[in-house]
N, C-alpha and C positions, 0 to 999 in steps of 0.2 A: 860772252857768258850769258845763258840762261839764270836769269832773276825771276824767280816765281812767289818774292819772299816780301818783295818791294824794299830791298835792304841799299839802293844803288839809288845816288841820284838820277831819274829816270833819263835826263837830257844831257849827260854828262857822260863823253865817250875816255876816258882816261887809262890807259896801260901803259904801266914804264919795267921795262923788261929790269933785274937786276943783274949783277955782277956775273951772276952765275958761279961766284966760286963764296968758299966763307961762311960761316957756320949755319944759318939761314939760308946753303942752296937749296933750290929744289921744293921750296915754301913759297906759298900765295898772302899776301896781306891785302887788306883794305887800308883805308884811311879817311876818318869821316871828314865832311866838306869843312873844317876848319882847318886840314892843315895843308899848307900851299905847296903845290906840284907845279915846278915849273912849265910856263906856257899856257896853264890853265888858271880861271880864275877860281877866288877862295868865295863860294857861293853859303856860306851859314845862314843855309837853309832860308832863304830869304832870296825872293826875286828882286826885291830893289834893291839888297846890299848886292846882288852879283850883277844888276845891271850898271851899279856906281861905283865898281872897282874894276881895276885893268888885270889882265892875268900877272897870275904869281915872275920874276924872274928866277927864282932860284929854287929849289925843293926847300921846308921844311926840315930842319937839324934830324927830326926823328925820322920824317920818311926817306932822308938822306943815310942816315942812318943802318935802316934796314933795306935799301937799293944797296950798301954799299956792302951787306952781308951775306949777302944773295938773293935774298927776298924779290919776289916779284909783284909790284903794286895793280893789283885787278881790277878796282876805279874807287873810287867816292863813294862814301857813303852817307845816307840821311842823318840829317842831325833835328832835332826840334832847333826852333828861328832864335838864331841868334844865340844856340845855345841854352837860353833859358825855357827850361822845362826838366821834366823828370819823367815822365809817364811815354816818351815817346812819342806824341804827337805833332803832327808838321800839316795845318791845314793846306799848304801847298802842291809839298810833295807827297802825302800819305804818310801813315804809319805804320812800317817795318810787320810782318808779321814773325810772332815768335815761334818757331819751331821745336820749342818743347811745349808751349802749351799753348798754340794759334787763335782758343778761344781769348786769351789775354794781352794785355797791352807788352811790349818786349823792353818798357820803363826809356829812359832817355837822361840827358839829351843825345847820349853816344846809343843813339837808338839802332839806326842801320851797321854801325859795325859790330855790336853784337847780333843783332840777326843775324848777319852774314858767317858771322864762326857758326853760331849756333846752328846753321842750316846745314854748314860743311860748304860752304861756297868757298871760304877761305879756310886758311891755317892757324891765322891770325889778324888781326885789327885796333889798329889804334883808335883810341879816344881820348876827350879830355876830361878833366874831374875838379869842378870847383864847389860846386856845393852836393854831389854823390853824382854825377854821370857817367861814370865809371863805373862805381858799387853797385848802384841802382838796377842796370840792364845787365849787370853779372850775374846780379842773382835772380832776377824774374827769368831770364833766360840759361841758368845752371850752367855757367863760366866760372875760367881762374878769370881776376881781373885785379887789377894796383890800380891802388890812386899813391904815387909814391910820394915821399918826403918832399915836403913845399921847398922847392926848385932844385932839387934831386938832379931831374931828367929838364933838360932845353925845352922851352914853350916856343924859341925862336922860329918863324915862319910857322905861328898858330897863331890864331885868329883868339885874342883874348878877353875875356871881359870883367874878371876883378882880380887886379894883381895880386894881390896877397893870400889869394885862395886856389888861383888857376895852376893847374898841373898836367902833366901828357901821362897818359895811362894804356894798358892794352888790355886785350881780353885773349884767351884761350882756350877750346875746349878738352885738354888735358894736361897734366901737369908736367910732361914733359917737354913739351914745347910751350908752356908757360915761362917752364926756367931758360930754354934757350934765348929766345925773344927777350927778356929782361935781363941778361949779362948783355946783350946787344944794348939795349935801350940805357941800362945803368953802363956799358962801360967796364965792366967788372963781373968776374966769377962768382955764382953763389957760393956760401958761405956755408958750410954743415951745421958749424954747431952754434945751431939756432936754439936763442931762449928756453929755457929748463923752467918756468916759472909762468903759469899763466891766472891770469886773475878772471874767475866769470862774472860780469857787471851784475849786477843784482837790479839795479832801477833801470837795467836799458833792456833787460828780459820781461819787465812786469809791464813797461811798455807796450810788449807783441802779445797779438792778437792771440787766441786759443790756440787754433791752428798752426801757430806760425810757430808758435813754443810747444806744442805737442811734438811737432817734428824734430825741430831741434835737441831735446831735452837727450835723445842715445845718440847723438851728434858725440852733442856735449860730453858725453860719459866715454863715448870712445876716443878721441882724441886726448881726451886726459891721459891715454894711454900712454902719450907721447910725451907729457914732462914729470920733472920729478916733482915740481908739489903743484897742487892746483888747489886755490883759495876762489870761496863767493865773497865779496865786498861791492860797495855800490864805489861806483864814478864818481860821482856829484856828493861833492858837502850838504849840498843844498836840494833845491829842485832840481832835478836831472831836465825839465824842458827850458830851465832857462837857459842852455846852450845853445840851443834852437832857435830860441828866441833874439838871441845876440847876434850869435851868428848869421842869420835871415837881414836885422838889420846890417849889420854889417857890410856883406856882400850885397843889398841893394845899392848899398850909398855907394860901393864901388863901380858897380855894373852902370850907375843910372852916370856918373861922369866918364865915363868909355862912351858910353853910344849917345850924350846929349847933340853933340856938335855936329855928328849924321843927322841923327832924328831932324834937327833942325833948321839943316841945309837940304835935304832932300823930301822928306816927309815920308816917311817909308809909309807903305801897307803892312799893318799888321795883324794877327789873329788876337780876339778879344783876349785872352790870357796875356800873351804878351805885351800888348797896348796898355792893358789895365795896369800892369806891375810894371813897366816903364813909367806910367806918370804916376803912380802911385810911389815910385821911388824916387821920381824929381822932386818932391817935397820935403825929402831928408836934409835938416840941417846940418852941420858941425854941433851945433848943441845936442842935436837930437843923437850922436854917433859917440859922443865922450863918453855917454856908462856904458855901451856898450865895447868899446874900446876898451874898457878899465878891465870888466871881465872878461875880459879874450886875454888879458895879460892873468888875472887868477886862474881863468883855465888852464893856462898852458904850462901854471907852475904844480896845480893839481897832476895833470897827466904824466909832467916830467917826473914827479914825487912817486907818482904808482908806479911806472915800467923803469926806474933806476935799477934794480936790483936785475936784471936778466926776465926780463919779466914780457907777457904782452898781455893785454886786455878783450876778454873774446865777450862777443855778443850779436846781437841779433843783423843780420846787413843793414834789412828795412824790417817795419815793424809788423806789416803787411804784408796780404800773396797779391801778386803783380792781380790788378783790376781787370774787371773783362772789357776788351774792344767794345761794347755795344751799352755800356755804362753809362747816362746822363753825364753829361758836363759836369755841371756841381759836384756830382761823385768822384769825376776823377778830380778834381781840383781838391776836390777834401783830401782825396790821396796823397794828395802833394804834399798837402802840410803834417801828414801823417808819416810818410816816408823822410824829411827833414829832421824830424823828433830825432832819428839816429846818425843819420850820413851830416848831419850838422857836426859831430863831436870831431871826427878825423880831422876836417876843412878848418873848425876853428882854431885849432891847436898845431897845426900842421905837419901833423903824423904820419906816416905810412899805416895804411890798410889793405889787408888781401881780404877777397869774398870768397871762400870755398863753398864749392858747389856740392857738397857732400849728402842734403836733405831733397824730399821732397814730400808732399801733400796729397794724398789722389793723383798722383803723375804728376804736378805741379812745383816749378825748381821752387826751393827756401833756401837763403842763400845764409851762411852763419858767416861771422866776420874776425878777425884777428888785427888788432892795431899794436903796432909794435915802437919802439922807442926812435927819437930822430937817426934818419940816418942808420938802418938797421935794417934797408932795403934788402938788402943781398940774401940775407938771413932770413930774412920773412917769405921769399920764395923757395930758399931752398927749405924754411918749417915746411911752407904748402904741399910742395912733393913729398915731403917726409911724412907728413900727416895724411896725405892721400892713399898710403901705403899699409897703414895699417888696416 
């Protein structure tokens, strides 16, 4: 395959032909370098973690998954190292160009396998989604994309790094093979009758940027078309950033004990963002994770309390239009912590979210989001086609 997109681990020759029969025949997937293809190894985005591991024995449950549907796996895709990042960058391999708007970054860490939908290289593409890598590049790059209910879908034969956040997610660029790919991945049929009740967050809208909510705002108005009552209330009792706040520490103090015992036997090479926020997260105590602990348990009774009734909660994906490639450092890294403000709420709580690709800025995708109640996966794709429709 011709990659002109840089969405392909460049040294990485990987095709596994699929089944060829079953409801995914005759579809092309990716699979970003986190999840293991037998005979190959699991390179996340890291030359010393692929020179320190032996190739996978077995496929991953999910790309087992979609081999076994008919899917055909067309290779590896770029991930940022180790997973950690948002923005898409990988000083190794490069960073993915996005093919809806090339001048910008295509977001991360599931950075190469949405390039690769987004380009039309594929049909579809898994990713993973622990604090928005899913969301993130769904919506800088104008994809359907799930971060589904926290252990929903098998992480088994994926490369992990904070249990209680990590999830297998895909991307699609339209809603019909959105829904296919996702009875595959959940196991189960969509559901029609999805949520009648949606709430629009009121403090995770004031959040986004001009632009980002200029766009979204006939989003908003058209969609409503599709439930019977639609209410504004805010999320948050409180300060709507301190979900971000928690949840950042959080998933450090998870991520920095996954990868201390590598870090420490090998000594990896890393890119300054990475390096900094690894040792910047080996410093998290137990003392220092108990209030944030405490509120991930009142988050998660707030959330359950708002979408009880049939309900989902719509808002902005990220708060921000995906950054341009040629952006200072500092700038994208500000982005980072701007883009968390929202993809933090799903990951803390551990909700299903879809990113519909419905908005855009100047040609530039705005991705709007929908979080629906646990376990309420099935439903929440078949809203996305239902809402795509109108």
């Amino acid at each position: 395959m011709r990659d002109a997109y840089g969405a392909f681990v460049p040294h990485v020759d990987c095709v596994v032909q699929g089944s060829g029969r079953g409801p995914l025949a005759g579809l092309t997937f990716a699979a970003k370098d986190l999840f293991d293809v037998a005979g190959h190894v699991t390179g996340s985005g890291n030359p010393d973690w692929e020179r320190t591991h032996p190739p996978a024995r077995r496929h991953a449950v999910a790309v087992a998954a979609l081999l076994d549907a008919g899917a055909t796996l067309a290779g590896k895709t770029i991930t940022d190292e180790i997973s950690l990042g948002l923005v898409g960058r990988n000083q190794f391999h490069g960073t993915p160009i996005n093919a809806k708007a090339p001048d910008r970054v295509p977001g991360g860490s599931s950075s190469g396998s949405a390039a690769a939908v987004a380009a039309g290289l594929v049909d579809t593409a898994l990713g993973t989604d622990s604090g928005g890598s899913v969301r993130t590049p769904a919506a800088f790059c104008g994809l359907y994309g799930l971060r589904p209910t926290h252990g929903r879908i098998s992480v088994e034969g994926m490369a992990t790094q904070s249990p209680s956040f990590d999830t297998c997610g895909w991307f699609a660029a339209d809603a019909e093979t959105f829904v296919r790919v996702g009875e595959v991945l959940l196991a189960a049929p969509a559901v029609e009758d999805g949520p009648r009740r949606m709430i629009v967050a009121t403090d995770c809208f004031a959040l986004a940027e001009p632009d980002v909510a200029a766009a979204l705002a006939p989003v908003v108005a058209r969609i409503a078309g599709g439930f019977d009552t639609v209410v504004e209330a805010p999320l948050a009792e409180g300060d709507i950033l301190d979900w971000s706040r928690n949840q950042s520490l959080l998933q450090r103090g998870e991520f920095s004990r996954t990868f201390a015992p590598w870090v420490e036997r090998v000594v990896p090479r890393f890119s300054i963002e990475v390096g900094t926020t690894l040792a910047l997260a080996a410093l998290l105590t137990e003392a220092d994770l108990a209030g944030p602990k405490a509120f991930r348990e009142t988050a998660r009774r707030r959330m359950a309390d708002l979408l009880a009734d049939d309900t989902v909660l719509c808002l902005p994906t990220t708060p921000i239009l995906p950054p341009r490639r040629d952006e200072p450092f500092s700038a994208l890294m500000r982005s980072v912590g701007r883009i968390i403000e929202l993809t933090a709420i799903a990951g803390l709580t551990g909700h299903p979210q879809v990113n519909l690709p419905f908005a855009v800025h100047g040609g530039i995708p705005v991705g709007l989001s929908l979080i629906g109640p646990k376990g309420s996966d099935e439903r929440l794709i078949a809203l996305a086609r239902r809402l795509a429709a109108l």
